[in-house]
N, CA, C and O atoms as CSV, one atom per row, in Angstrom:
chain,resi,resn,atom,element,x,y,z
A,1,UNK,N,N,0.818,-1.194,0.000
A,1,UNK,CA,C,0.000,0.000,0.000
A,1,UNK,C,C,0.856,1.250,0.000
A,1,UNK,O,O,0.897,2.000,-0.976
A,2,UNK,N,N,1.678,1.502,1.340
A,2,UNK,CA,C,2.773,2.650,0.546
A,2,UNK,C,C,3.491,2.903,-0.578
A,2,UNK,O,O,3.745,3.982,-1.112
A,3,UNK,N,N,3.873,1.498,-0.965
A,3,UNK,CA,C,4.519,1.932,-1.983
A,3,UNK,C,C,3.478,1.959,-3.669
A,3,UNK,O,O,3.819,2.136,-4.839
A,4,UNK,N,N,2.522,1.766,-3.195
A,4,UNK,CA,C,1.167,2.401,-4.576
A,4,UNK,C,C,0.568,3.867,-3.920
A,4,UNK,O,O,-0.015,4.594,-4.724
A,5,UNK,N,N,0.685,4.359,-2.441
A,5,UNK,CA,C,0.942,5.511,-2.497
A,5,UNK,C,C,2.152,6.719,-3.101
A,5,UNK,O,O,2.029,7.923,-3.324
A,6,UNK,N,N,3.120,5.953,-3.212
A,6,UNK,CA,C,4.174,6.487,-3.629
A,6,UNK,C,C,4.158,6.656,-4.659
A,6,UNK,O,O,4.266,7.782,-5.144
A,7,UNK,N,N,4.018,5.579,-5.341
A,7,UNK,CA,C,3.866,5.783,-6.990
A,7,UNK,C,C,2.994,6.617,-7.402
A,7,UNK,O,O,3.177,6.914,-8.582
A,8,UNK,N,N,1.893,7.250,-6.798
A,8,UNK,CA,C,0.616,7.811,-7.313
A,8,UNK,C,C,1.141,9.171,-7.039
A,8,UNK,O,O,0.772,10.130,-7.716
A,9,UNK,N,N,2.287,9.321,-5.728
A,9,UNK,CA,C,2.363,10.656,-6.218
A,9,UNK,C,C,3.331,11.151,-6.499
A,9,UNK,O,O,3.557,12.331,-6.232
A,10,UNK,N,N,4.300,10.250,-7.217
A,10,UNK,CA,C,5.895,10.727,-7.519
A,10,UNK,C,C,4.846,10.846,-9.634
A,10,UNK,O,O,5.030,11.830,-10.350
A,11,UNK,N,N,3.827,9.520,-10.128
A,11,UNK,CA,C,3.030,9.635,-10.733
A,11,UNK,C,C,2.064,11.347,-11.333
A,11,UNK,O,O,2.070,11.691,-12.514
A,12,UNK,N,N,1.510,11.969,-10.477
A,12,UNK,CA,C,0.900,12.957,-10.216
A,12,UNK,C,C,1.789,14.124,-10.542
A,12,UNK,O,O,1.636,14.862,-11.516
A,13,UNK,N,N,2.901,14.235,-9.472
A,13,UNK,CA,C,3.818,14.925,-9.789
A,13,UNK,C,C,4.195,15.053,-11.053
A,13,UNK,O,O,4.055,16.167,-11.556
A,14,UNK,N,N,4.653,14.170,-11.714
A,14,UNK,CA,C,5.611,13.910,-12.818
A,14,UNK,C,C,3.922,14.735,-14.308
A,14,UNK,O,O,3.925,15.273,-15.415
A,15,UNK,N,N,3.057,14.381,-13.473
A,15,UNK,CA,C,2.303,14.933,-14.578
A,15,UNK,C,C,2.230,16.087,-14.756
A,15,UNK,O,O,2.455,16.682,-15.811
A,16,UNK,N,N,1.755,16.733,-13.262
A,16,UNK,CA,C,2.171,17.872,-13.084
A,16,UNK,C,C,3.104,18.638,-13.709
A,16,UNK,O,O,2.941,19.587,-14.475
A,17,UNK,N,N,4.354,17.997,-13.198
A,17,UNK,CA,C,5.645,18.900,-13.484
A,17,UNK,C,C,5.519,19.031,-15.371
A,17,UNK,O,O,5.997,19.774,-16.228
A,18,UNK,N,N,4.910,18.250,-15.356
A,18,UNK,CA,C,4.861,18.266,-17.525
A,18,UNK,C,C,4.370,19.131,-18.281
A,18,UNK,O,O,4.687,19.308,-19.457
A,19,UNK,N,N,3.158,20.028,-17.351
A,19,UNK,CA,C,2.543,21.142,-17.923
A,19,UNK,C,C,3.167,22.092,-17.548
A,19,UNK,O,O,3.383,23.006,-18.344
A,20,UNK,N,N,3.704,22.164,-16.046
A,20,UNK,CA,C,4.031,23.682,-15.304
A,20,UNK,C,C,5.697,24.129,-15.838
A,20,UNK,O,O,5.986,25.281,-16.162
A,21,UNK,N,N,6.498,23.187,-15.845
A,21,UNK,CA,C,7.887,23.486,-15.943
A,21,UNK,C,C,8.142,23.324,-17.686
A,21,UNK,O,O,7.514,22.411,-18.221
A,22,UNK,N,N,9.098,24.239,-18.620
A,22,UNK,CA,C,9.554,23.799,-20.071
A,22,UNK,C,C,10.665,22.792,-19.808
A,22,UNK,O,O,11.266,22.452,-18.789
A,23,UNK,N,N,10.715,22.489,-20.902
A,23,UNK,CA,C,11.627,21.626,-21.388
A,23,UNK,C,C,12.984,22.443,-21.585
A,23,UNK,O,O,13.216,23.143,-22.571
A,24,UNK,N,N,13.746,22.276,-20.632
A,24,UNK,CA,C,15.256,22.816,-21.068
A,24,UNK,C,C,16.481,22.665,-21.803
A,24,UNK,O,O,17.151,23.588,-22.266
A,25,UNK,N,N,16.790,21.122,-21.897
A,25,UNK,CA,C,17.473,20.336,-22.899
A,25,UNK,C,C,16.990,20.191,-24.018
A,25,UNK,O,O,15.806,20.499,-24.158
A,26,UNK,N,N,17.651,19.743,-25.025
A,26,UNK,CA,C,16.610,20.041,-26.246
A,26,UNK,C,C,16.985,18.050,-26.436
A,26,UNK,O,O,17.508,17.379,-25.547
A,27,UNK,N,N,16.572,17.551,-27.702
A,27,UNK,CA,C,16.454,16.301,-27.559
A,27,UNK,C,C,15.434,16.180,-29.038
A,27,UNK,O,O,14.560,17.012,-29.277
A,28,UNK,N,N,15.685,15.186,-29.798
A,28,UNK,CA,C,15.346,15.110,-31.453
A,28,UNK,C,C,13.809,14.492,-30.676
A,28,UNK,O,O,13.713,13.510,-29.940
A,29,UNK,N,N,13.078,15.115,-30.973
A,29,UNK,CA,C,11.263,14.584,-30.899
A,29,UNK,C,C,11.345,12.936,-31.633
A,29,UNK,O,O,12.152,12.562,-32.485
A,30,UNK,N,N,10.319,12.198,-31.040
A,30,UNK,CA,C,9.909,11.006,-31.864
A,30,UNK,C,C,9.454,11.256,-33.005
A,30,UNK,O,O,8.919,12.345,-33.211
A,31,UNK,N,N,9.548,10.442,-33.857
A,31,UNK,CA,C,8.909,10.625,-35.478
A,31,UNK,C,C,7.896,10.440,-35.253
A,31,UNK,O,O,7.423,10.037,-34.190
A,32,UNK,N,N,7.343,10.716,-36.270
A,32,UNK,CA,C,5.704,10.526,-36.527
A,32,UNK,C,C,5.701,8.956,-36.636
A,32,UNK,O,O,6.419,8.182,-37.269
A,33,UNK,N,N,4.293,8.708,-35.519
A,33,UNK,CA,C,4.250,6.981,-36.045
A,33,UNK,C,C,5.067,6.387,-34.980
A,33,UNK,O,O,4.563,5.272,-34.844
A,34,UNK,N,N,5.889,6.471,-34.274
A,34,UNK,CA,C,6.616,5.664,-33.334
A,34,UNK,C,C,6.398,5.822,-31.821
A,34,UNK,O,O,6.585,6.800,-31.097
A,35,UNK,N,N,6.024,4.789,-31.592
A,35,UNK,CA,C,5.232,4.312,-30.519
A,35,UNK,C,C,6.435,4.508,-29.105
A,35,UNK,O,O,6.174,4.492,-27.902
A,36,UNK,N,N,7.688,4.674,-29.739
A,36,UNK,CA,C,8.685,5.281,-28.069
A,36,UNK,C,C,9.345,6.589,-28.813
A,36,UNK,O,O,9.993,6.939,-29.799
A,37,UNK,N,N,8.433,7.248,-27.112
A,37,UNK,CA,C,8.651,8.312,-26.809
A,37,UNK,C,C,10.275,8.843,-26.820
A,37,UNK,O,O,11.051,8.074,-26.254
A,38,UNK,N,N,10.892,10.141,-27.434
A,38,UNK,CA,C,12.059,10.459,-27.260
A,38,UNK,C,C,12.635,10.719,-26.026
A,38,UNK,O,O,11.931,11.148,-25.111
A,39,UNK,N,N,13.723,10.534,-25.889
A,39,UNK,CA,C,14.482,10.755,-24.616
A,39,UNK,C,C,14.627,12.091,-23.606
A,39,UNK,O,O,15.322,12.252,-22.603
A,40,UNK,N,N,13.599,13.055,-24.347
A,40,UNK,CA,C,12.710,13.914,-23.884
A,40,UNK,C,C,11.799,14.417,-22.819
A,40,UNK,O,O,11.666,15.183,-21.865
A,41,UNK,N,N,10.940,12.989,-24.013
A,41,UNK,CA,C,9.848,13.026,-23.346
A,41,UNK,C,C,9.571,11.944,-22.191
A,41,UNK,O,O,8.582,11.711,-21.496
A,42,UNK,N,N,10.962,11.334,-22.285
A,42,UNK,CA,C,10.846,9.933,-21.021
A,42,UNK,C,C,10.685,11.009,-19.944
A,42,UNK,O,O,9.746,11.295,-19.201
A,43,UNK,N,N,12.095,11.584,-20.129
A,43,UNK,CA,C,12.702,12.477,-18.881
A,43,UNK,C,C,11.711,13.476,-18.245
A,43,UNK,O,O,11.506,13.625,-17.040
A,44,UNK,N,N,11.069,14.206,-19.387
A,44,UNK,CA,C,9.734,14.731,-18.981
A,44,UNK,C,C,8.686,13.923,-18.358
A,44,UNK,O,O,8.088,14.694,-17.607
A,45,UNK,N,N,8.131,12.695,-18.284
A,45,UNK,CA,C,7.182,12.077,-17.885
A,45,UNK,C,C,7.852,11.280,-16.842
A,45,UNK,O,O,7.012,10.497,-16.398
A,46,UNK,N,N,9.118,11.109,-16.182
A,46,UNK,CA,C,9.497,9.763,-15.340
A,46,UNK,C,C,10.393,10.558,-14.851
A,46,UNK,O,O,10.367,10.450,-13.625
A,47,UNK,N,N,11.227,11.354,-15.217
A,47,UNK,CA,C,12.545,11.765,-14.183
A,47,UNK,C,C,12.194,13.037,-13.905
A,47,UNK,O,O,12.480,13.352,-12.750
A,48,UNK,N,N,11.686,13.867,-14.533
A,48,UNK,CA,C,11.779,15.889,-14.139
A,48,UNK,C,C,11.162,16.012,-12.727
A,48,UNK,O,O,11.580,16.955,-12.056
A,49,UNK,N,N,10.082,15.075,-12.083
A,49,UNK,CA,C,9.762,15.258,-11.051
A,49,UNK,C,C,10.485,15.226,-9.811
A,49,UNK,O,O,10.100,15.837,-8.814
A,50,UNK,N,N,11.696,14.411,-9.857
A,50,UNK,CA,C,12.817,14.437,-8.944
A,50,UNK,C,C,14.303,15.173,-9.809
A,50,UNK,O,O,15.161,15.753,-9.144
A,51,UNK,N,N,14.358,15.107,-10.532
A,51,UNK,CA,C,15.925,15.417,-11.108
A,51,UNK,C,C,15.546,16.749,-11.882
A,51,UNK,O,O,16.502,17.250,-12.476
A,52,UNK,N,N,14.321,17.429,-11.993
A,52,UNK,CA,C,14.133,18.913,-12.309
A,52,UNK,C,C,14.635,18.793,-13.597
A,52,UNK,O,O,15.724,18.259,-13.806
A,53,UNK,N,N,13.637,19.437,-14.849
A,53,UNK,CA,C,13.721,20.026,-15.860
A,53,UNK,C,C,15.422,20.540,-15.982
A,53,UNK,O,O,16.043,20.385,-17.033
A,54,UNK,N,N,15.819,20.936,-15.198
A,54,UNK,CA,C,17.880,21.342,-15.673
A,54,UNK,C,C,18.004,20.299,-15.285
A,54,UNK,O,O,19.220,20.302,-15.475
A,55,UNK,N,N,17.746,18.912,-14.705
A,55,UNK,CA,C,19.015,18.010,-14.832
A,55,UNK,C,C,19.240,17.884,-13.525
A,55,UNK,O,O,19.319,16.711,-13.160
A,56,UNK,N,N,19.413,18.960,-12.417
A,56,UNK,CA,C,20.219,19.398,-11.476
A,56,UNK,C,C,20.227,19.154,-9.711
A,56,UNK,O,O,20.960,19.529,-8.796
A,57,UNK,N,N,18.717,18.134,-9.841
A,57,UNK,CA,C,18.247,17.578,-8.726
A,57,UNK,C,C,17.336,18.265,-7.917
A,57,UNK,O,O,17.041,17.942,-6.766
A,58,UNK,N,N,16.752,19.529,-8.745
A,58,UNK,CA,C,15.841,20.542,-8.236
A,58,UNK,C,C,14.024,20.255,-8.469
A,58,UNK,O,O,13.235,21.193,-8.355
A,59,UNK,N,N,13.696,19.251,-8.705
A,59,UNK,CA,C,12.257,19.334,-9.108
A,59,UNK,C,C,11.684,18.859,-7.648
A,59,UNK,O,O,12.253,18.511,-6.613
A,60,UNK,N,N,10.467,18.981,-7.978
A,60,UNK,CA,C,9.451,19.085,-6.881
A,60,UNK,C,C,9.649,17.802,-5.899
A,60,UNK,O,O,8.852,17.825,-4.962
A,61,UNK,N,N,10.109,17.225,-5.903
A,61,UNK,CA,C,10.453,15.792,-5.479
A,61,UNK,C,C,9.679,15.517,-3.696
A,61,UNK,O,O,10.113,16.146,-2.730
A,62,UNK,N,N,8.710,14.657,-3.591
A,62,UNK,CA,C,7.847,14.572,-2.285
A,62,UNK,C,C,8.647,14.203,-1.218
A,62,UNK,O,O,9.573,13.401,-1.335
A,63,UNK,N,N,8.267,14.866,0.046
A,63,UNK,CA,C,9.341,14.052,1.237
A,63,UNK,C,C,8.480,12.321,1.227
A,63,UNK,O,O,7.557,11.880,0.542
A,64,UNK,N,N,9.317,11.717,2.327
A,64,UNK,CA,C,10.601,11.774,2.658
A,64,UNK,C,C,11.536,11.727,1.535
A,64,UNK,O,O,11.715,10.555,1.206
A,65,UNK,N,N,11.909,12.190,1.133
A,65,UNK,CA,C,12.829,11.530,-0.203
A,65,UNK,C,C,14.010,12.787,0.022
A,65,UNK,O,O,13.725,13.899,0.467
A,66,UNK,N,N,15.133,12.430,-0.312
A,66,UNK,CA,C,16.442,13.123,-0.348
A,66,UNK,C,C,16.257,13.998,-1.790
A,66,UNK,O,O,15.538,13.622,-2.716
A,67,UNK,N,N,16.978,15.121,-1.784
A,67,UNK,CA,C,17.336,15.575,-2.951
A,67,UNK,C,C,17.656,14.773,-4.146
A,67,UNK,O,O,17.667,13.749,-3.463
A,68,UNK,N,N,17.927,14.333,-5.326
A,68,UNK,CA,C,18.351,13.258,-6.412
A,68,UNK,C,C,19.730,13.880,-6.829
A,68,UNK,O,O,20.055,15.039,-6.569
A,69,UNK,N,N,20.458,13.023,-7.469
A,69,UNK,CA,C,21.816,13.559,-7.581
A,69,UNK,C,C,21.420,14.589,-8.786
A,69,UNK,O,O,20.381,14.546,-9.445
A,70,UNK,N,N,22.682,15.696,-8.944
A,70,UNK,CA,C,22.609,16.114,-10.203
A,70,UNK,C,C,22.761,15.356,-11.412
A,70,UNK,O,O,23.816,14.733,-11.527
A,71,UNK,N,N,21.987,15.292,-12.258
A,71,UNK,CA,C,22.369,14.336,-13.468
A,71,UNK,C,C,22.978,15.273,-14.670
A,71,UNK,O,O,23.074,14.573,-15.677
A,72,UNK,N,N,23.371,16.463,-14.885
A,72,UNK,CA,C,23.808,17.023,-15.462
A,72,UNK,C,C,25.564,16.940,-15.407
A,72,UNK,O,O,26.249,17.046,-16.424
A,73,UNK,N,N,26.040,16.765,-14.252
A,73,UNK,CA,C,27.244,16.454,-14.323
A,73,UNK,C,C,28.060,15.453,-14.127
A,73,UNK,O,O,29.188,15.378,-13.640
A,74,UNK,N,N,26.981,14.325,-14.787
A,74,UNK,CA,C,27.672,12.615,-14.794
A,74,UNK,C,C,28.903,12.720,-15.109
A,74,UNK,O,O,29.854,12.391,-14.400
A,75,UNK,N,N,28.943,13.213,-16.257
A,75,UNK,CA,C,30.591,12.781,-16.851
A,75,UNK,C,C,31.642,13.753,-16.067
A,75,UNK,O,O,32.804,13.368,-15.940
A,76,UNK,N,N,31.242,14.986,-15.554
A,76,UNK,CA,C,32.144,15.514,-14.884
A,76,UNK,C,C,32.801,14.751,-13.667
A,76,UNK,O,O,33.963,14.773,-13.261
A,77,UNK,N,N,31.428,13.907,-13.109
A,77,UNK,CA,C,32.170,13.461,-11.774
A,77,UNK,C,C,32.472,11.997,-12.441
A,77,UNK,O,O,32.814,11.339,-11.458
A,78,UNK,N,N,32.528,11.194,-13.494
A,78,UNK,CA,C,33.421,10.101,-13.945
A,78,UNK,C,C,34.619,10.629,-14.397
A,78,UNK,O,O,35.093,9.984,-15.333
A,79,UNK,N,N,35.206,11.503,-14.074
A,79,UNK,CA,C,36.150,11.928,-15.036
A,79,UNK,C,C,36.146,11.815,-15.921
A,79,UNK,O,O,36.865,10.906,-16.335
A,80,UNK,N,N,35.223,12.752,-17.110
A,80,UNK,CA,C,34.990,13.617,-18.140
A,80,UNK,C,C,34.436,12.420,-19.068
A,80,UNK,O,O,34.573,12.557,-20.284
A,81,UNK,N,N,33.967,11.537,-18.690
A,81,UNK,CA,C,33.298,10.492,-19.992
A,81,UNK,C,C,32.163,9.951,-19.159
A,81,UNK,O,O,32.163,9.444,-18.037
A,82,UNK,N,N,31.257,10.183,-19.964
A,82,UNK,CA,C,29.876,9.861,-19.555
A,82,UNK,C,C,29.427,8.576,-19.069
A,82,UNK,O,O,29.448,7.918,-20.110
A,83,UNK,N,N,29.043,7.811,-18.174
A,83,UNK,CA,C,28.971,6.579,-17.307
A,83,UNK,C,C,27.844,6.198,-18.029
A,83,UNK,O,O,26.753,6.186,-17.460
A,84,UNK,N,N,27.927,5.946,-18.966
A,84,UNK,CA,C,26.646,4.917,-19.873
A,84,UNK,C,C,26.196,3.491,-19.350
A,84,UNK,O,O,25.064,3.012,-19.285
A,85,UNK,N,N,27.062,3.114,-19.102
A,85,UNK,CA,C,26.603,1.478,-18.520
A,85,UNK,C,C,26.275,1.706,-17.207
A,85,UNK,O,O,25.419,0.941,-16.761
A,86,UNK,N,N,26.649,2.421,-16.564
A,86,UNK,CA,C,26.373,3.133,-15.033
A,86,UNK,C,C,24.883,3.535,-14.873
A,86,UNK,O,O,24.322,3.281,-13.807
A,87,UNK,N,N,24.458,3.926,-15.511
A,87,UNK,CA,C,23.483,5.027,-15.951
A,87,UNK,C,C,22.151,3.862,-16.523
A,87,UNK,O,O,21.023,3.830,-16.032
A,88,UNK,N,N,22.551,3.152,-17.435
A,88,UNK,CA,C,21.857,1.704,-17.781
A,88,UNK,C,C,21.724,1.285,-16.468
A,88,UNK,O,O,20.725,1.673,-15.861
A,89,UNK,N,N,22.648,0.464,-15.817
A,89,UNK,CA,C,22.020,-0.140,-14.747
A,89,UNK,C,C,21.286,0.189,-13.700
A,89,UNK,O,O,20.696,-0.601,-12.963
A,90,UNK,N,N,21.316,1.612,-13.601
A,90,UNK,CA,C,20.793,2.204,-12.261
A,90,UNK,C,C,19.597,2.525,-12.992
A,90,UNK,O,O,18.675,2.547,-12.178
A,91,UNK,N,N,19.090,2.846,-14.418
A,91,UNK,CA,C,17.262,2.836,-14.918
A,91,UNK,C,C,16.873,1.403,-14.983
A,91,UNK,O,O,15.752,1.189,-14.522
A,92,UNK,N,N,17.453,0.463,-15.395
A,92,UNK,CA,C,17.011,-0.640,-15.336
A,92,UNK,C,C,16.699,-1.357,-13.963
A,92,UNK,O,O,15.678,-2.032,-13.832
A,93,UNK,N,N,17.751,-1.162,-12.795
A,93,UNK,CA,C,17.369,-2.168,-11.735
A,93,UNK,C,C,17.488,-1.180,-10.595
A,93,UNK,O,O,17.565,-1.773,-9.518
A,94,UNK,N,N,17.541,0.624,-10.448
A,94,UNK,CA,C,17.189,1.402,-9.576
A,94,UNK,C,C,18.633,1.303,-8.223
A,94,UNK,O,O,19.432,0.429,-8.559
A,95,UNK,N,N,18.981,1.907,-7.065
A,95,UNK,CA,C,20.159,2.280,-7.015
A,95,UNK,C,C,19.917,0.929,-5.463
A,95,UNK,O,O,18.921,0.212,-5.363
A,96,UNK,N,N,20.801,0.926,-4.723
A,96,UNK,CA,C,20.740,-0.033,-3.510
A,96,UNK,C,C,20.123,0.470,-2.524
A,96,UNK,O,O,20.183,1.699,-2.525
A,97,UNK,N,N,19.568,0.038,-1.705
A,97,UNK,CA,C,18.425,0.603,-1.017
A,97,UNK,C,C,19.249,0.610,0.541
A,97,UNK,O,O,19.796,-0.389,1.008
A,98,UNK,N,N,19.197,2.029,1.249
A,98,UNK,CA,C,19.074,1.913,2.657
A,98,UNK,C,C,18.783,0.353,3.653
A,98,UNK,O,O,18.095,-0.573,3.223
A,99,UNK,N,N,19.299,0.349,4.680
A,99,UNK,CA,C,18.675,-0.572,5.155
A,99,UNK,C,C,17.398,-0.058,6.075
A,99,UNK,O,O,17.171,-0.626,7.144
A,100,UNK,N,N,16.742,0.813,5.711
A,100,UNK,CA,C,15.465,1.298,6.169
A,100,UNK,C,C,15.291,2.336,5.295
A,100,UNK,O,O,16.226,2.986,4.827
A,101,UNK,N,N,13.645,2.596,4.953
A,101,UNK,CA,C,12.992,3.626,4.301
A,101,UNK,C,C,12.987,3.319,3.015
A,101,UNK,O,O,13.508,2.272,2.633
A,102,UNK,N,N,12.209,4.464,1.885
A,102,UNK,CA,C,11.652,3.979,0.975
A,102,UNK,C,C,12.928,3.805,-0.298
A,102,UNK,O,O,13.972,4.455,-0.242
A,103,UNK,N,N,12.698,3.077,-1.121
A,103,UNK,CA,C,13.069,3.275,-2.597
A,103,UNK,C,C,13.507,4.667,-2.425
A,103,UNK,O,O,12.847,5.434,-1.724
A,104,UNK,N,N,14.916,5.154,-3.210
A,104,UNK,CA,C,14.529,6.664,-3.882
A,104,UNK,C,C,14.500,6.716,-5.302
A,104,UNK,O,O,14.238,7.674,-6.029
A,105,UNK,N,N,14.841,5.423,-5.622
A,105,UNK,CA,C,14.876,5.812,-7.197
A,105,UNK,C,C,14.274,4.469,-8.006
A,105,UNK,O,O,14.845,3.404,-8.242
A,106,UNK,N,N,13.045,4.863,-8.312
A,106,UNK,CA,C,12.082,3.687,-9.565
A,106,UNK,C,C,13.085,3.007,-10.490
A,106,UNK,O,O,13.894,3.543,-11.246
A,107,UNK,N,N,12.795,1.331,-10.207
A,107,UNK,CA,C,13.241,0.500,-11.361
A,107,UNK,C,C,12.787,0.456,-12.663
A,107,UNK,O,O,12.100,-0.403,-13.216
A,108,UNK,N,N,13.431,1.887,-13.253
A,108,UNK,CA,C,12.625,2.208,-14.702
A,108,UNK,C,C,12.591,0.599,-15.569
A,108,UNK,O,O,11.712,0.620,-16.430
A,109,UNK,N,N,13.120,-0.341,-15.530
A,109,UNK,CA,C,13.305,-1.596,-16.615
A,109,UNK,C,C,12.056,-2.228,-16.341
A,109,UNK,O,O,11.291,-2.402,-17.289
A,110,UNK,N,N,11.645,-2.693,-14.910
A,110,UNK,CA,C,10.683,-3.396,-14.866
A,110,UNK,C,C,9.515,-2.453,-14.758
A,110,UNK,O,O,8.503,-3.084,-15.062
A,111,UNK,N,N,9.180,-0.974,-14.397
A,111,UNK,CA,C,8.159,-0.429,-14.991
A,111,UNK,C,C,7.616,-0.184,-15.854
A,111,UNK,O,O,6.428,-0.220,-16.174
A,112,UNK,N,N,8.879,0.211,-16.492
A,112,UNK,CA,C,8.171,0.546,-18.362
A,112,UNK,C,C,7.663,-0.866,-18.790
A,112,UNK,O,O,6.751,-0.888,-19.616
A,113,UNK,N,N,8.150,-2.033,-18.321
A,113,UNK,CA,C,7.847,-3.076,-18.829
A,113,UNK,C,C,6.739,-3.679,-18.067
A,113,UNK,O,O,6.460,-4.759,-18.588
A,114,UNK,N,N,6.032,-3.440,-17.101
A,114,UNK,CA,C,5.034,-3.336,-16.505
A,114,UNK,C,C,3.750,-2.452,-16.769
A,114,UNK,O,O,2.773,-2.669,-17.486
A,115,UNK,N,N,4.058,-1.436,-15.991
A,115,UNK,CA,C,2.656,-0.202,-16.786
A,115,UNK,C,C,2.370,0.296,-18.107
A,115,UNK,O,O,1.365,0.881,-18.511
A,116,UNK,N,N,3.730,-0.128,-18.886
A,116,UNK,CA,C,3.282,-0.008,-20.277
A,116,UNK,C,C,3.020,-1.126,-21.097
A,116,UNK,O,O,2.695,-0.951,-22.271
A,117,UNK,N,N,3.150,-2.533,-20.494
A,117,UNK,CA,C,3.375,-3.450,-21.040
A,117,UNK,C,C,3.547,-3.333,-22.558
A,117,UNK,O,O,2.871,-3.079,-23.555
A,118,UNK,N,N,5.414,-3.802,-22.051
A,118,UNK,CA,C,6.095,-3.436,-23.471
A,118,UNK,C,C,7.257,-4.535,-23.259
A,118,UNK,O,O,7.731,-4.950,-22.202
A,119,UNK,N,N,7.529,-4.832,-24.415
A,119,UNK,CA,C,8.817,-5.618,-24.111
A,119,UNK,C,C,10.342,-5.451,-24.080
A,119,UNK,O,O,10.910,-4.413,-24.417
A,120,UNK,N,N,10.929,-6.515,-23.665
A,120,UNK,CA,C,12.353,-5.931,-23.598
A,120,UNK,C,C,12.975,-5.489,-24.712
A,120,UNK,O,O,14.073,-5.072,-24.344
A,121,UNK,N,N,12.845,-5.347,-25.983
A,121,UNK,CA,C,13.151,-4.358,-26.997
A,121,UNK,C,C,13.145,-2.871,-26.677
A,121,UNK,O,O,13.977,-1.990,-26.895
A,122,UNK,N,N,11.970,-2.864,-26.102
A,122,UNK,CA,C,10.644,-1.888,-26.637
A,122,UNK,C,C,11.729,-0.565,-24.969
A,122,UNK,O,O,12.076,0.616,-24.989
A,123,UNK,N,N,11.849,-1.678,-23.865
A,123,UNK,CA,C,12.035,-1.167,-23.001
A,123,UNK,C,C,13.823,-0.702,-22.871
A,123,UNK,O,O,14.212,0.255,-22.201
A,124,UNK,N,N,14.725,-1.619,-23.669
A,124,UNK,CA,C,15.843,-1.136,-23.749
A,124,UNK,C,C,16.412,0.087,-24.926
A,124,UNK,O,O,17.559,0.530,-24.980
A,125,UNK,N,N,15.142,0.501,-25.903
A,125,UNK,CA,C,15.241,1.391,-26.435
A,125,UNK,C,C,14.728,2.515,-25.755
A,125,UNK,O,O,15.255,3.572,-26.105
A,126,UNK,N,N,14.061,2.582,-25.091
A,126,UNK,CA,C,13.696,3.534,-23.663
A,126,UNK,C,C,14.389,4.573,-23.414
A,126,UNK,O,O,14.300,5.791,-23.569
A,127,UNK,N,N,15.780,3.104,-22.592
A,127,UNK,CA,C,16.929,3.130,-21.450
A,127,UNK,C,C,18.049,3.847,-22.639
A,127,UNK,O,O,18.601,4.872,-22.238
A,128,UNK,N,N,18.339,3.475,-23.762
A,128,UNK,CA,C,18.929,3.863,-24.032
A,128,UNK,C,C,18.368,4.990,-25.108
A,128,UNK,O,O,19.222,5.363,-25.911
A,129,UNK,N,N,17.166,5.536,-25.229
A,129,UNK,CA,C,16.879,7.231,-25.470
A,129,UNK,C,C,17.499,8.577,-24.174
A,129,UNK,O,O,18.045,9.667,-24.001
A,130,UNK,N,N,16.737,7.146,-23.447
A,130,UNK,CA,C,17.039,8.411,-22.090
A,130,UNK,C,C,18.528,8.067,-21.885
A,130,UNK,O,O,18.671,8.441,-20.720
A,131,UNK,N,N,19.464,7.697,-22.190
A,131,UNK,CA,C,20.841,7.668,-21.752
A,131,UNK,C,C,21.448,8.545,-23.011
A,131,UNK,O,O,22.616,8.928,-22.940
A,132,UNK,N,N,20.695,8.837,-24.089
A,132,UNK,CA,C,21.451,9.660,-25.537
A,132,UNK,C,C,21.109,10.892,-24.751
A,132,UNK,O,O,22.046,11.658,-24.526
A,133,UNK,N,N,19.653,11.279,-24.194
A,133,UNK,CA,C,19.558,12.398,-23.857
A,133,UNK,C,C,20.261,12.829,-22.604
A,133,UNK,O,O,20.821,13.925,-22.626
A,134,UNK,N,N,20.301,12.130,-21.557
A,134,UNK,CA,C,21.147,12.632,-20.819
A,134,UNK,C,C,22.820,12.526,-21.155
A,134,UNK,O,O,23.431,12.865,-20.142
A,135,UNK,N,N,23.259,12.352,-21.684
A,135,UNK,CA,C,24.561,12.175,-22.438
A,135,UNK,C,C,24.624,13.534,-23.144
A,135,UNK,O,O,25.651,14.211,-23.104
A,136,UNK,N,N,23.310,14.005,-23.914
A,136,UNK,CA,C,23.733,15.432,-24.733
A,136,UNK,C,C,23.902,16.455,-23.948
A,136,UNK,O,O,24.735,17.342,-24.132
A,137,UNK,N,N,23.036,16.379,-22.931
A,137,UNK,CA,C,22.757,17.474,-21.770
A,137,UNK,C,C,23.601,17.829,-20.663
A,137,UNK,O,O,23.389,18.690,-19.808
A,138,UNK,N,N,24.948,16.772,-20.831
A,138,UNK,CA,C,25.749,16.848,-19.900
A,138,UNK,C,C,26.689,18.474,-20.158
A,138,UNK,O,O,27.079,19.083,-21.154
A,139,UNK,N,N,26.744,18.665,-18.922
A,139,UNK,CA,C,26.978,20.542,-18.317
A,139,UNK,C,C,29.062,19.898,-18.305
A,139,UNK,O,O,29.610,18.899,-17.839
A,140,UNK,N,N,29.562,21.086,-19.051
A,140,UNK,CA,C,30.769,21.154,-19.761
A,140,UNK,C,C,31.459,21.165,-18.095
A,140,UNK,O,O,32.678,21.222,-17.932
């Protein structure tokens, strides 16, 4: 039960945040006709609610929950090359959990492949839109 409270309003939020905040990164739109969303519009619908429209760990994000890291300066803090497989594993299977308190960060692999029921194609082209886009957006 908490954690379908949680979802409903990290959910809510994220809808929210889709009308009220622009889009700051820019990111090639889906074509016409293709059924996954650009790496855009993931980030807009699943991440801006905690990791804020800049990237920067500023969005509306509900307590209890910690601030989210900045995701704008991945590659700065890998030393200057972008942590792609890093970045894969932590949307696909979400980060290690406290030994108390909630999740902070959604197992994007088995959701998208859940609430959208989609398959693992469908869902690793996702992971890796949203890893082109956060890859372009990375802050010099």
């Amino acid at each position: 039960m908490l954690r379908l409270n949680r979802v409903c309003v990290v959910f809510v939020s994220a809808v929210l945040c889709s009308f009220v905040f622009p889009l700051q990164a820019q990111d090639v739109p889906s074509k016409k006709g293709s059924n996954v969303p650009s790496g855009a519009e993931l980030y807009a619908q699943h991440c801006a609610v905690c990791h804020g429209n800049d990237l920067q760990g500023a969005g509306p994000f509900p307590p209890p929950y910690r601030k989210p890291p900045d995701l704008s300066r991945l590659a700065r803090r890998h030393g200057g090359k972008f942590p792609e497989a890093y970045v894969s594993k932590v949307l696909r299977n979400g980060v290690t959990l406290p030994a108390h308190g909630p999740a902070e960060m959604p197992v994007w692999g088995s959701d998208f492949a859940a609430k959208e029921r989609i398959d693992e194609a469908q869902v690793a082209e996702r992971i890796r839109r949203l890893i082109s886009y956060l890859k372009a957006a990375q802050v010099q």
